[in-house]
C-alpha positions in Angstrom: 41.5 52.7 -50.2 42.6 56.0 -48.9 40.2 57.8 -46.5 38.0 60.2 -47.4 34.4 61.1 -44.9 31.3 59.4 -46.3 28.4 61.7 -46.5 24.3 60.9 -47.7 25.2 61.1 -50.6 28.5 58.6 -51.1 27.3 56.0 -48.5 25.7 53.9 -51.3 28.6 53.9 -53.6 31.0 52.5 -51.0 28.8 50.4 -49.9 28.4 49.3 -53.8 32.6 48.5 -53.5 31.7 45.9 -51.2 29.8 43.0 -52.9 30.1 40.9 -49.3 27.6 43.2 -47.8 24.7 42.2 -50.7 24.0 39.0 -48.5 22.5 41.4 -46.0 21.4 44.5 -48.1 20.1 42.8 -51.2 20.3 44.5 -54.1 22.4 47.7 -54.2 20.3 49.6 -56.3 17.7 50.1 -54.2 19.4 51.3 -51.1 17.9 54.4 -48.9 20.6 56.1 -46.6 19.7 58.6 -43.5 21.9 60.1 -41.4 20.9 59.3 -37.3 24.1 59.9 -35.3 23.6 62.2 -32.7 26.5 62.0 -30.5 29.6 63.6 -29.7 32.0 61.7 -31.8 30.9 60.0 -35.0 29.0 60.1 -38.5 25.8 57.1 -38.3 23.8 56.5 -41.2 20.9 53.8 -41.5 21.0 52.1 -44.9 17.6 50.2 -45.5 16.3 48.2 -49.1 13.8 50.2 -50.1 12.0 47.0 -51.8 12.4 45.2 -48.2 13.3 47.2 -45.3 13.9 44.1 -43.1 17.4 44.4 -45.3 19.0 46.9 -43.0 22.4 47.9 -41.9 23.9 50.9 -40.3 27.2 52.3 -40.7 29.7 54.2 -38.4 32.2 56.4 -39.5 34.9 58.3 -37.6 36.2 62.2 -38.6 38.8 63.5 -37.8 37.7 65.9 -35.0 35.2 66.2 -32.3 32.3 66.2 -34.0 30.0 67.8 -31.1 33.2 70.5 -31.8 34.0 70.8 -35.4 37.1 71.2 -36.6 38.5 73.3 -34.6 38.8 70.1 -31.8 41.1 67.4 -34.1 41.1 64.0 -32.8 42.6 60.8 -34.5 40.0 59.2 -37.1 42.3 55.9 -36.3 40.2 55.7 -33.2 37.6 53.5 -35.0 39.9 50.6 -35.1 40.0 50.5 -31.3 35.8 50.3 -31.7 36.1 47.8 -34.2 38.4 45.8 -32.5 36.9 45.6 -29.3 33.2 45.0 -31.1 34.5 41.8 -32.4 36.1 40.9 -29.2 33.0 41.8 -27.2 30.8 39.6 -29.8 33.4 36.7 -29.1 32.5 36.7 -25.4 29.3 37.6 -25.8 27.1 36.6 -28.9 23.9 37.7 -28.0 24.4 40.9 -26.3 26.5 42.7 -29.0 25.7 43.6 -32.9 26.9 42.0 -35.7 29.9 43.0 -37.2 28.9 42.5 -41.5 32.2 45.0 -42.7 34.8 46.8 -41.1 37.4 49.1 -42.6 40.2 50.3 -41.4 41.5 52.9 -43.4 38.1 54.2 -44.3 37.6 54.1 -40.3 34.2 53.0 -40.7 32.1 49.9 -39.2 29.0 48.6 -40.9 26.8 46.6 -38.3 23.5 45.0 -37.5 20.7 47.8 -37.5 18.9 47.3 -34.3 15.6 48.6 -35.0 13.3 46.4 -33.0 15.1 48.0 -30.1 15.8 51.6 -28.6 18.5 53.6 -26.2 17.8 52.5 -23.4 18.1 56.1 -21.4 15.3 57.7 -23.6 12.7 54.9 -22.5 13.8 55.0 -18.9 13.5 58.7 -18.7 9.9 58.1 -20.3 9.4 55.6 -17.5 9.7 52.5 -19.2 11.1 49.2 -17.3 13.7 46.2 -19.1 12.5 42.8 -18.4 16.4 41.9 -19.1 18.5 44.8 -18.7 20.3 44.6 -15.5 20.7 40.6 -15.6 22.0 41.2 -19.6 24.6 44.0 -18.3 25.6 42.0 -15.4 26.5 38.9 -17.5 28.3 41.3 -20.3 30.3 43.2 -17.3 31.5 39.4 -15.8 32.1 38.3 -19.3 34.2 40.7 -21.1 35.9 41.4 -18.0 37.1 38.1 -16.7 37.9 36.8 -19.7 40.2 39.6 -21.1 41.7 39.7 -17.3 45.2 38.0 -16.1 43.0 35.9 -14.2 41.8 34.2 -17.3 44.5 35.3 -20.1 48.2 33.6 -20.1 51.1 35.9 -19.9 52.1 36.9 -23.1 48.4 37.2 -24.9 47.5 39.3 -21.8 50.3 41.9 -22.5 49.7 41.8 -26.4 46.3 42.6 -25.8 47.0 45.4 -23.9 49.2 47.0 -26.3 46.8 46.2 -28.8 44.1 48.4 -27.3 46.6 51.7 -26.1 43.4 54.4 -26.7 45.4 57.6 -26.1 43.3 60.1 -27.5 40.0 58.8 -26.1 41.8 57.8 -22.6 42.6 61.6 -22.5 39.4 62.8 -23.0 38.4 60.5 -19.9 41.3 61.6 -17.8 40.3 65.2 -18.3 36.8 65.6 -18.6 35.4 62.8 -16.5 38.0 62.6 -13.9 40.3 66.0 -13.8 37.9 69.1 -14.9 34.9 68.7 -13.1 37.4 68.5 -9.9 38.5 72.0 -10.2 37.6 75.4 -12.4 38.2 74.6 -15.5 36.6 76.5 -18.3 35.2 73.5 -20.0 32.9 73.0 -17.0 29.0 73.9 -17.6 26.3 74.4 -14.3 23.2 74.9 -13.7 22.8 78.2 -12.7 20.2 77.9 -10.1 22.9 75.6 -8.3 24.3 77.5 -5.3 27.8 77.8 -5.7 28.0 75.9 -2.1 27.6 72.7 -3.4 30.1 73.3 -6.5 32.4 74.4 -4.1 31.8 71.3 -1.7 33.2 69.0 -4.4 36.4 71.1 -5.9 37.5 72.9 -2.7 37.0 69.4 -0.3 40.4 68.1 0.6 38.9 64.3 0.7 37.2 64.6 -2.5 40.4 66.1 -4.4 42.1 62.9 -3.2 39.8 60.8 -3.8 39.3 61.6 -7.4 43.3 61.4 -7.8 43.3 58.3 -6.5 40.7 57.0 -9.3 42.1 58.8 -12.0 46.1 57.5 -10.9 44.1 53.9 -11.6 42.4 54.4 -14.5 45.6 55.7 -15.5 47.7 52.8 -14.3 45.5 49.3 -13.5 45.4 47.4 -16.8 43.4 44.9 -15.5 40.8 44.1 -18.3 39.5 44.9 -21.7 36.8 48.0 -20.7 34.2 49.0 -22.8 34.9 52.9 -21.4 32.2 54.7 -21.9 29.5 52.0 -20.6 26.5 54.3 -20.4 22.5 54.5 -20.9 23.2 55.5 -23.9 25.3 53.0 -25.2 22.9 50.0 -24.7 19.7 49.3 -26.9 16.9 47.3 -25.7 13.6 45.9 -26.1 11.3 43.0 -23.7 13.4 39.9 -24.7 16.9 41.2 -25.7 19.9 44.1 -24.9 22.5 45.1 -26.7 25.6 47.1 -26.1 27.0 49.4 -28.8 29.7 52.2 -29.1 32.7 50.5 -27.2 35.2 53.2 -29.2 36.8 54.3 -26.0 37.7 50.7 -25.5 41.2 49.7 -23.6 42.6 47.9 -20.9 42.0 49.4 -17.3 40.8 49.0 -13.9 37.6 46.7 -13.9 35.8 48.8 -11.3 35.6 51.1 -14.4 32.6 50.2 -16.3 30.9 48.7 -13.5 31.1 52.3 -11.4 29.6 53.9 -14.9 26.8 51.5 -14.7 26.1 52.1 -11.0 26.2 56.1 -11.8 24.1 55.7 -14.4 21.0 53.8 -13.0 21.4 56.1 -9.5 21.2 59.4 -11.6 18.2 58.5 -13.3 16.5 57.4 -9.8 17.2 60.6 -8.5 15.8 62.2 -11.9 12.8 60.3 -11.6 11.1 61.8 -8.9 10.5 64.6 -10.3 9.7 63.1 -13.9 7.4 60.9 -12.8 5.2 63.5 -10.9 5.5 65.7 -13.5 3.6 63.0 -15.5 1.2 62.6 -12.9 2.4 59.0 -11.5 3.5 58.0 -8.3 7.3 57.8 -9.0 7.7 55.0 -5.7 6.9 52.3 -8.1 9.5 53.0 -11.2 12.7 54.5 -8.4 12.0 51.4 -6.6 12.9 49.3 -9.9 15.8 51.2 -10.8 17.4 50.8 -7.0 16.6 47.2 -8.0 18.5 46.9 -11.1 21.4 48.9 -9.5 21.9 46.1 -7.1 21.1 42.8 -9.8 23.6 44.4 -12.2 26.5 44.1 -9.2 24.9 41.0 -7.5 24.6 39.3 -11.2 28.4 40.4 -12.2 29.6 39.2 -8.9 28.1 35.9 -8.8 29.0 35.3 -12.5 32.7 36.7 -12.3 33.6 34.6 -9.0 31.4 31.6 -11.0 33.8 31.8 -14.2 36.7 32.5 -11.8 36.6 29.4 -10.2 35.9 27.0 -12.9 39.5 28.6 -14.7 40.9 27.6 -11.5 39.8 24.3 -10.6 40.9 23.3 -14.7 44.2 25.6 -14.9 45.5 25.5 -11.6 45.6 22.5 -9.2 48.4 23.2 -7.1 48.6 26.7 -6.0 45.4 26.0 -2.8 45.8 22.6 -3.3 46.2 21.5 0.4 44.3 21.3 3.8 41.8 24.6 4.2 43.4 25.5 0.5 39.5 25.6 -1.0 38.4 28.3 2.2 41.8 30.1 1.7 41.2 30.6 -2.0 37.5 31.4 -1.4 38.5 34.0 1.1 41.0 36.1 -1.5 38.6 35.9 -3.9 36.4 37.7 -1.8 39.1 40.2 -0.8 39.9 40.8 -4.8 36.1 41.1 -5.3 35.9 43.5 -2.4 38.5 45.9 -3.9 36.5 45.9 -7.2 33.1 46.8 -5.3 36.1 50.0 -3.8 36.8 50.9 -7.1 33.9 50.3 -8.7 32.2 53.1 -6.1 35.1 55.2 -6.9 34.3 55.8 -10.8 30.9 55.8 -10.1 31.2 58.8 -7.6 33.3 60.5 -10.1 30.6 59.8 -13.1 27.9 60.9 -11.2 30.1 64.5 -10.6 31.8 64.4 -13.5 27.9 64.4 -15.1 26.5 66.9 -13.2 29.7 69.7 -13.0 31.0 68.7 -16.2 30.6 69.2 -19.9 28.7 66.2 -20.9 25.9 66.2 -18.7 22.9 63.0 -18.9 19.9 64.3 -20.2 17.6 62.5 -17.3 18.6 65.5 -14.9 20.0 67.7 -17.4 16.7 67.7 -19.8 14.5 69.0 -16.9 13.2 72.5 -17.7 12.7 73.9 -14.2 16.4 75.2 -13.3 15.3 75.0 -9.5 13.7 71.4 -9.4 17.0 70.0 -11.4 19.3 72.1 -9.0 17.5 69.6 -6.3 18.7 66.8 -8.5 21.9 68.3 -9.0 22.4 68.3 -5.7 21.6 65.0 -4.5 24.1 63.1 -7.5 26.6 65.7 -5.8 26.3 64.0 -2.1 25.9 60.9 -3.5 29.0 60.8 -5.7 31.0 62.1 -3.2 29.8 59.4 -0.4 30.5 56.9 -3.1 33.6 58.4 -3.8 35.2 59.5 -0.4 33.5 56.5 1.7 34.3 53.6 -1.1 36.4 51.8 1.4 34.4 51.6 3.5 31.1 51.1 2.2 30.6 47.0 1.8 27.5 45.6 0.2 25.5 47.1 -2.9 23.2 47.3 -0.6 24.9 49.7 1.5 24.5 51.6 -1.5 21.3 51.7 -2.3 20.7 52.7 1.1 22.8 56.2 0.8 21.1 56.8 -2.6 17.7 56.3 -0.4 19.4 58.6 2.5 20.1 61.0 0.3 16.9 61.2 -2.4 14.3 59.5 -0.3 11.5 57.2 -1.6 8.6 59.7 -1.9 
């Protein structure tokens, strides 16, 4: 089928060319379709049975530009396969913490998958100061999963390297390279401040020897380290939640790359809404100690939880798949010990991408709307600030900063408990 973009209007008629997806959608002619997407790259409708809503899908198509653009910003449609690819993967490895997959087209660069309406993005309800029985535990195991098992640790040779080439995302890798890790680091016009902001602190990151450095070191890996299958743009935003259940969506910037990657995006993530939350959570009258305390909390059990689980799934491969390698006198301790150097050079990297997130979000294009959605310029300039010194501790000092714990203690340093 050749491609052509799906609007309101035409969603029901392809989906009527596909008789597989009755089993979940009932009867085509009774099928409502709305429009939802609302970010920067795709098309999202939700297609419901009008006669019985509980039949429900949603489907994801890719144009082929910038959508938060127009036209004017062309980027590859193609770059759905890379989503749909690594959904199906991701489901493999993890059944209950990804969507169902019901159709997938490549040449209409589309994706129709389990609607997830008992559940909500997650960084709305935490900026409304809602709490996730599951969520760090869920993103924890998903981070140790998908990583380990699409690593060389786990993979043989030659699926490892077929993988990889399977999963080359150069358009979306770009957009990474430049915007999250190049453009925030200097003057580039595609950056967007705060104007209350005093230009000290902008300066402080793209005129700071150690932090130029820095940031070339982590984008020269990102760049380079194809160490594991990375969901690449692990956000708030791209998991949905509820009490009993999590789910992570939108893995279209998907490819093989350093591991620290979307374990650094998850640290950023969680630290820029505690910082955010002081002020939100005073200017809805509550003590905001209680809710920052739980977010330094999950910040910590989603590292602590995708440690214990990686090095857990790391050493069962080993004791099946390779006997002979520490198999002598003190081999067990030696083996232990350079798994705790490899797991050390993750936490490194890890705090090196989530330094350059937390910048990247605040100088940047894309900002996170917990800080960025705050109406009084001057009280998120004090937020802007403190992701500033935070990201570049993470980033300068990730070395040698040693626990997750250390780390909670510079986010409390620098945007005290109050």
């Amino acid at each position: 089928m050749a491609y052509y973009m799906l609007t309101e209007d035409k969603v029901v008629d392809y989906i009527k060319g596909v008789p597989e997806l009755s089993s979940v959608l009932g009867s085509f002619d009774s099928l409502e379709v709305k429009e939802i997407g609302d970010g920067n790259l795709n098309y999202v409708y939700v297609v419901k049975n009008a006669k019985d809503p509980s039949k429900t899908a949603i489907l994801k198509q890719a144009v082929p530009f910038l959508r938060c653009v127009g036209e004017d910003w062309p980027l590859p449609k193609e770059r759905m396969r890379f989503e749909i690819a690594a959904l199906k993967k991701e489901r493999e490895l993890c059944p209950g913490l990804v969507p169902d997959v019901y159709h997938a087209s490549d040449e209409m660069c589309l994706v129709v998958m389990q609607n997830l309406d008992r559940h909500k993005v997650v960084r709305g309800e935490i900026i409304a100061g809602k709490r996730f029985p599951r969520l760090a535990k869920d993103l924890g195991e998903f981070l140790a999963k998908t990583l380990f098992f699409t690593s060389d640790l786990y993979l043989d040779h030659r699926t490892k390297k077929e993988e990889v080439a399977k999963f080359i995302n150069v358009d979306l890798c770009k957009i990474t390279e430049d915007f999250v890790l190049t453009n925030p680091f200097e003057a580039s016009d595609t950056n967007k401040y705060n104007p209350a902001l005093d230009t000290r602190h902008i300066d402080a990151v793209q005129k700071d020897p150690a932090v130029k450095a820095a940031a070339a070191e982590m984008k020269y890996a990102f760049m380079t380290q194809a160490e594991a299958l990375l969901h690449g743009d692990f956000h708030l935003g791209s998991y949905m939640a509820n009490e009993t259940e999590t789910f992570v969506i939108d893995p279209e910037f998907a490819f093989y790359g350093p591991i620290g990657f979307d374990v650094g995006k998850t640290i950023s993530n969680l630290l820029l809404a505690y910082i955010s939350q002081d002020y939100r959570r005073k200017a809805a009258g509550e003590d905001p100690v209680p809710f920052r305390t739980w977010l330094l909390e999950q910040t910590k059990t989603v590292w602590d939880v995708f440690e214990s689980m990686f090095l857990s799934l790391w050493a069962e491969h080993r004791d099946r798949n390779d006997p002979l390698y520490w198999a002598y006198e003190g081999g067990d301790g030696h083996a232990a010990a350079y798994r705790a150097r490899f797991m050390r050079k993750i936490l490194s990297d890890s705090l090196g991408f989530a330094g350059c997130s937390m910048i990247r979000r605040t100088l940047g294009l894309a900002k996170v709307a917990d800080i960025a959605g705050i109406e009084d310029l001057e009280a998120r300039a004090e937020c802007d600030r403190q992701a500033l010194e935070i990201g570049k501790r993470l980033l300068v000092g990730r070395d040698t900063i040693g626990s997750i714990d250390e780390v909670v203690g510079i986010a409390r340093a620098v945007s005290p408990l109050r």
